[in-house]
C-alpha positions, 0 to 999 in steps of 0.5 A: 785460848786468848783472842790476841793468840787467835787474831795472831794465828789468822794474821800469821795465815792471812799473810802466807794467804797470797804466797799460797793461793800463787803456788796453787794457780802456778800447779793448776797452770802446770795441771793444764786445768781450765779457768774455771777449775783454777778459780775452783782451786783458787777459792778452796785455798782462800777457804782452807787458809781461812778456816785453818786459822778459825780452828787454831792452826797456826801455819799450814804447809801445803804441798801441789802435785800437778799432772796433766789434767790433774791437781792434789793438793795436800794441806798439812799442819792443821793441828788437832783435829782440824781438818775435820773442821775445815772439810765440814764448815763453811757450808752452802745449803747444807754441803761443805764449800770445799766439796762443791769446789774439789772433786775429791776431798780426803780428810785426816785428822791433821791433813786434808787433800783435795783433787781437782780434775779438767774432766768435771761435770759442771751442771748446766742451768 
């Protein structure tokens, strides 16, 4: 694959970037989540955007399911195997960015969901 197709593929994604992170933070407000769970949210979606484009996606398609107290979010779209790249890169210390920021992350080869809760355990320091 070229660069200019790859600096396309992110350009493409880094536009939809605001549209998609202003969808999110609307579901997570709807969630009733606190702030500190809507930063969470907010910041998994600037990492998916930014690592889907990094693995080849082209667009994504992302889909929020609030309930109260509670946020799934659905990015689909990823192509190829994607997803599993998303889920294991960047990495803190060892661990997957989107695992420390979501409470669950379910992965597939073309889908990653990830689920965002109110009722978290923050470690205190």
């Amino acid at each position: 694959m070229s660069d200019a197709t790859i600096m396309n593929a992110e350009a493409r994604l880094r536009i939809a970037e605001p549209a998609l992170r202003g969808f999110a933070g609307a579901a997570a407000l709807e969630a009733d989540l606190p702030v500190d769970r809507i930063d969470d949210v907010l910041l998994a979606i600037t990492t998916l955007v930014g690592m889907a484009g990094d693995a080849g996606a082209q667009s994504v398609a992302m889909t929020c399911g609030p309930s109260p107290r509670r946020l799934d979010i659905i990015v689909t779209a990823l192509g190829g195997d994607g997803a599993v790249a998303i889920c294991d890169d960047p990495r803190v210390d060892g661990v997957s960015v989107l695992r420390m920021l979501a409470d669950t992350v379910e992965q597939q080869a073309t889908r990653v969901r990830l689920t965002f809760a109110s009722d978290r355990q923050h470690l205190t320091l």
